[in-house]
N, C-alpha and C positions, 0 to 999 in steps of 0.2 A: 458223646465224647469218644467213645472204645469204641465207634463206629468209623468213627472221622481217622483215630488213629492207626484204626485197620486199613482205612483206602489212603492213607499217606504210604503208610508201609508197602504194600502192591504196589503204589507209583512210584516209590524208590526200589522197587523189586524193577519194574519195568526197566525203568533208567538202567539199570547195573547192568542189566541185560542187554540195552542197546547200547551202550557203550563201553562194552568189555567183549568184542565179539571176537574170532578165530584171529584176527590181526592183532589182537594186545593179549596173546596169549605169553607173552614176554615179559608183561610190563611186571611181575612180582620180582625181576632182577634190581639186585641193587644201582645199575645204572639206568634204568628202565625210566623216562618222567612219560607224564600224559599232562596235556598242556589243551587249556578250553580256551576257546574265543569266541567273537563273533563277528567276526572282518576276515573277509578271504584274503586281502591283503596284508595283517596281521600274519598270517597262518605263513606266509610266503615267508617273511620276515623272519619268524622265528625258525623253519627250517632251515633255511640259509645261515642265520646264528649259530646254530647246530652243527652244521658242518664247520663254520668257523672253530668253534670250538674243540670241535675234535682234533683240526689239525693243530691248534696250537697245546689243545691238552694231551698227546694220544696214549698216557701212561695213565686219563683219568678221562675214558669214552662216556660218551650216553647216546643212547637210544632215546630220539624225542620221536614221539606219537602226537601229533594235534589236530585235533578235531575241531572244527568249523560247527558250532553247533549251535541253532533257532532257541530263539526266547530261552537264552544262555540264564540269565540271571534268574528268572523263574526256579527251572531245573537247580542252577548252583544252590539256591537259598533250600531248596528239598534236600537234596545231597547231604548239604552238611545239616542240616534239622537231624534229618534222622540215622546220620554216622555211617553213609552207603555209598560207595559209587565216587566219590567225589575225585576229581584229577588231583595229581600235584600242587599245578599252577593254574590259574584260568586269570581272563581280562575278564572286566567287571568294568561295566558302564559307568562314567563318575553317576549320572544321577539315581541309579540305583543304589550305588556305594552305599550311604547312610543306613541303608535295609542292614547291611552286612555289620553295623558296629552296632546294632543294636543288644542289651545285655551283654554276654561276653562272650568277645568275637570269637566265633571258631576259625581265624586265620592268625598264620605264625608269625609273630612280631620281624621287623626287618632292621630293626635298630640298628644290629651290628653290621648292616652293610649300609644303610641309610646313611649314618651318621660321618662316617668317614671321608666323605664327597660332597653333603649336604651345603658346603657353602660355596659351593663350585653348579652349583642349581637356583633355577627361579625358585627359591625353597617354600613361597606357596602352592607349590604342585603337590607337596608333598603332603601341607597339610590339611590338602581336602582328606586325604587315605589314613588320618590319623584321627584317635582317639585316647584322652586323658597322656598325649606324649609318647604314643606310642603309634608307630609306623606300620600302617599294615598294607600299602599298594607303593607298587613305582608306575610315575607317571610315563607318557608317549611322549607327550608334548608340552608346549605351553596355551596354544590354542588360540596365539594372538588376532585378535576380530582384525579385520582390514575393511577396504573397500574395492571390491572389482570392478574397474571399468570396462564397458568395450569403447576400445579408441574411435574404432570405425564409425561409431553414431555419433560420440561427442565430437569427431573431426566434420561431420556432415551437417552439425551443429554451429560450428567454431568454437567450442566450449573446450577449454586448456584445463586439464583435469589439476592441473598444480597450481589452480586459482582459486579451489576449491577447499577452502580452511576452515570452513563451520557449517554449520546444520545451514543457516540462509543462505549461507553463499550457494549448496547442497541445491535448497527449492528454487532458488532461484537460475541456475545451473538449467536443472530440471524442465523449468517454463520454457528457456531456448529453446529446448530439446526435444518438448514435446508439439512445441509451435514447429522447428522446421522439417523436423521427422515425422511427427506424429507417435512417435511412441513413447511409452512411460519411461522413467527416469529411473523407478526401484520397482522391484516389486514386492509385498509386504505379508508376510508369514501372517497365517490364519490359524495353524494347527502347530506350529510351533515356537518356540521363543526366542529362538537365534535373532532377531533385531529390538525384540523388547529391552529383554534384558541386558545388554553390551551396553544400550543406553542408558539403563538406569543407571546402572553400574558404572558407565562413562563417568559420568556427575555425582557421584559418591553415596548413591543411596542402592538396597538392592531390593530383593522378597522379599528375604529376611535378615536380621541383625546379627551382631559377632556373637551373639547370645541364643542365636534360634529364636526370637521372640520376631509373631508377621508385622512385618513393613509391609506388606503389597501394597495397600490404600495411602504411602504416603505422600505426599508435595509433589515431589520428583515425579514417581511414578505417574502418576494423575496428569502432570504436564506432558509425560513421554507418549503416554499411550492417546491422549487429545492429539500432540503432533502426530505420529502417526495414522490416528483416524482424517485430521485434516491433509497429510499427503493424497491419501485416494482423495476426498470429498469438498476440500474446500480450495487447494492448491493443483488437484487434479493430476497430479504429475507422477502417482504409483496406482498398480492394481494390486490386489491380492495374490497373490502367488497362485500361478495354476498348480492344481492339487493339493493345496494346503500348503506345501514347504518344500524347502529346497532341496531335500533327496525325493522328491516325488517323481515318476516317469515322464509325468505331464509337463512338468517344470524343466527338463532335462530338452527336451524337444523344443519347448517353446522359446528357450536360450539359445539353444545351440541356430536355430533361423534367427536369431538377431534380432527376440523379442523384447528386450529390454537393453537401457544402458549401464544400468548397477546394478550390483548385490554386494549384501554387506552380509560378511561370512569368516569363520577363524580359518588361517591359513594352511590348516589341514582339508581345508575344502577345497585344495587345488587339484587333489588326486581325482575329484568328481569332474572336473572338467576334463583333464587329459581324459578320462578313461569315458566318460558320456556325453561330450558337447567337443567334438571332435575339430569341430570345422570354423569353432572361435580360437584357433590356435594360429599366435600372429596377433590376433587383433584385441585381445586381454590387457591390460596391464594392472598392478595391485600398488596402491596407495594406502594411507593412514585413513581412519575413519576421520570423518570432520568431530568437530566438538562444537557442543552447545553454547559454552562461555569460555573463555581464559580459566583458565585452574583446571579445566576438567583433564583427566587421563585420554592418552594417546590411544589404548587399546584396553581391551577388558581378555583377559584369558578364558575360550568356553571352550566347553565342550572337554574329553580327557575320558582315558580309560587307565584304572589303576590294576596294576600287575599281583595278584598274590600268592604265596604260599599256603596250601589250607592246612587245617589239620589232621586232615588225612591223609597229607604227604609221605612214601615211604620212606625216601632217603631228605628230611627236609634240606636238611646242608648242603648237600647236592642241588635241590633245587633251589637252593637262597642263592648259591656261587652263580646256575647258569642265569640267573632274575640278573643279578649285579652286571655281568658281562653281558648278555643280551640288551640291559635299560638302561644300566649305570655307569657301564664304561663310559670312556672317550671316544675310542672304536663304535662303540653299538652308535652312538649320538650323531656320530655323522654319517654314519650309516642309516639312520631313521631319517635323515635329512635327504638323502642323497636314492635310498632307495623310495620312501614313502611319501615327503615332502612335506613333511611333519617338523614346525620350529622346534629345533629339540631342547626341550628343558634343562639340558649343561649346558647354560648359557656361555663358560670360558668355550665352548669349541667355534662358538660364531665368528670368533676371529683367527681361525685356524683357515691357513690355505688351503685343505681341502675339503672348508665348508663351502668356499667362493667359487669353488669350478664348475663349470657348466655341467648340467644332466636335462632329464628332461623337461624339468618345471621352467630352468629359464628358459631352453626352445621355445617354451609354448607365450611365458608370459615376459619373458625380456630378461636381459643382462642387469636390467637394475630392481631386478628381486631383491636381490641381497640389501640393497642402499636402503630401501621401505623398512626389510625388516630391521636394521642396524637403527634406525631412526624412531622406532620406537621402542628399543630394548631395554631400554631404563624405565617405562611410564607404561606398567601393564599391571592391570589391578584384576582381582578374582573375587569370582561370589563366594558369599556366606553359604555356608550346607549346613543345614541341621536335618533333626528326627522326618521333617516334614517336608523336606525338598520335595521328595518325589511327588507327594501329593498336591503342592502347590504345584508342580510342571504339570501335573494332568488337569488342576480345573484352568492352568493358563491357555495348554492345549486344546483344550477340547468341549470349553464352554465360553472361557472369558473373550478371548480374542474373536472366535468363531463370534459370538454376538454383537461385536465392535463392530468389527473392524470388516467382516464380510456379510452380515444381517444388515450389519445397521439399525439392530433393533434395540441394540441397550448403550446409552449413556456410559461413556469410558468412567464416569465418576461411581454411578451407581451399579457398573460390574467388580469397581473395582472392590468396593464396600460388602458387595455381596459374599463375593469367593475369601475377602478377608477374615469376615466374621465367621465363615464354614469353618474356617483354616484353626481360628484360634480356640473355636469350641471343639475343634478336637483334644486341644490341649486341656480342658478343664475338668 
């Protein structure tokens, strides 16, 4: 144990060391924040906020420092373990989130900026970043799933993508598509769960319950993950995702040629198109996901990164005011909109006139971005997070699906069964 506690200590020595170098020799100023992330396009965002800020505060400056920093949340969860190094603010993965509220959290409650706005927000953004009532992340987004089409196949198809209102109508769609083109209709995540779960969740069931107790092996599930195994196998109309998922290189390339004609993805994944599948711009457009039956939700909210103050912030006030104005304003919201492409979670700014104006998202996917998202703003449901998320996303990643869905060597019933009962003897 005093072994183990020695080589944390050196690696929180290391850390301090790399990120405290000649350029944050400032930062012990009372306007001084250091602000972690792990989106370069994050980093731009909060600069830019920064400057904002200054000019409308400039009797109450700061100096923001933000570092762009690999396997973030690793690093954060050592930082504050051992009370060294840690930034002000840093983003935090939602699906790591839960690591960070376990015992008591070393980040600074946000209540008193939270709660003053709070009903002017999708307000379950907020309570994925909470524990026992108490607010400890602001979210980016709401992370509305959609469905992207490219026009250009379903036009060479004849297939009217606003004909398209349910999962059958989806494979059925699909067959046209891949009879007059030849090519698949989706393509289906192997390594991670961005189409699983948006359907569980579509239809009211998730991993886990409002209690943290696993669902994975329930009803829902077991039919979702069967349909998706019969898209590739029995309907024939998806393949696996080249490279396992949709941030993959391979994936990036094999879209951007007009490999497929859907993906089903949350609306902050339009920024991966503009910035890596260049040459579908024009030919994109973004609709509601279909749904399985009547009653099911319009959209399911994934994906999210929550905003925090640690406890090793020097001036925390300072850093709770610029968190509010950088996430929480009005300002900031349509500015996440406008500069990132991210549905912002002050859902009152979506019918602000300068949410509706052109930038670059509608160049690429059309003037009737806004109408999609407007159409499902009321009917967007979010997953359950408890102690065990994270570990349910790694055996989803990187055992249960991989053997589905791209092996073919295990029964959607009996992976599901498996990775469930791992799951809940952890609990025991």
């Amino acid at each position: 144990m005093a072994k183990w506690i020695a080589l944390v200590a050196i690696i929180a020595l290391v850390i301090a060391v790399s990120f405290t170098g000649p350029d944050s020799g400032g930062a012990d100023g009372d306007n001084h924040l250091t602000l972690w992330t792990f989106v370069e396009q994050h980093a731009e965002y909060y600069n830019e906020m920064a400057e904002r800020w200054n000019q409308m505060y400039p009797d109450r400056p700061i100096v923001l420092q933000v570092e762009t920093v690999p396997d973030l949340s690793n690093k954060l969860q050592l930082s504050l373990y051992t009370g060294v190094a840690a930034p002000d603010i840093a983003d935090i993965e939602v699906n790591s989130f839960p690591n960070f509220l376990r015992g008591e959290p070393q980040l600074i409650p946000l209540n008193d900026i939270v709660e003053p706005v709070k009903e002017h927000f999708v307000e379950s953004r907020f309570d994925i970043y909470s524990k026992d009532g108490t607010y400890y992340g602001a979210p980016f987004h709401v992370g509305a799933t959609v469905m992207y089409y490219n026009k250009e196949i379903l036009d060479q198809a004849q297939v009217n993508p606003d004909d398209i209102k349910t999962w059958d109508d989806f494979v059925e769609a699909g067959k046209q598509v891949k009879q007059d083109t030849g090519k698949p209709m989706i393509t289906v995540d192997t390594s991670d769960f961005m189409l699983f779960q948006p359907l569980v969740i579509q239809q009211g069931s998730d991993f886990l319950d409002e209690n943290g107790e696993v669902t994975l092996d329930g009803p829902v599930n077991l039919q979702t993950l069967q349909f998706m195994h019969d898209l590739i196998y029995k309907h024939e109309i998806a393949v696996p995702t080249p490279g396992g998922q949709h941030h993959a290189e391979e994936y990036y390339g094999f879209m951007n040629q007009g490999g497929a004609a859907a993906i089903q993805m949350p609306l902050w994944y339009m920024g991966r198109f503009t910035d890596f599948m260049p040459d579908l711009k024009g030919k994109m457009i973004v609709r509601p996901m279909p749904i399985m039956k009547e009653g099911d939700a319009k959209s399911v909210g994934m994906g999210g990164t929550g905003t925090v103050v640690t406890n090793q912030a020097k001036n925390p006030e300072l850093a709770k005011d610029f968190l509010s104005f950088a996430k929480l304003s009005k300002e900031a919201n349509i500015e996440i909109w406008k500069q990132l492409g991210f549905d912002p979670p002050r859902s009152e700014v979506w019918n602000e006139p300068a949410f509706q104006q052109e930038n670059k998202y509608t160049e690429y996917f059309g003037n009737d971005l806004y109408d999609t998202l407007i159409s499902i703003k009321d009917d967007i449901r979010s997953p359950h997070f408890g102690s065990l998320s994270p570990r349910i996303y790694t055996a989803v990643n990187s055992q249960l699906q991989f053997n589905v869905l791209r092996r073919n060597s295990q029964a959607p019933e009996e992976a599901l069964n498996k990775a469930a009962e791992e799951m809940r003897s952890l609990n025991r």
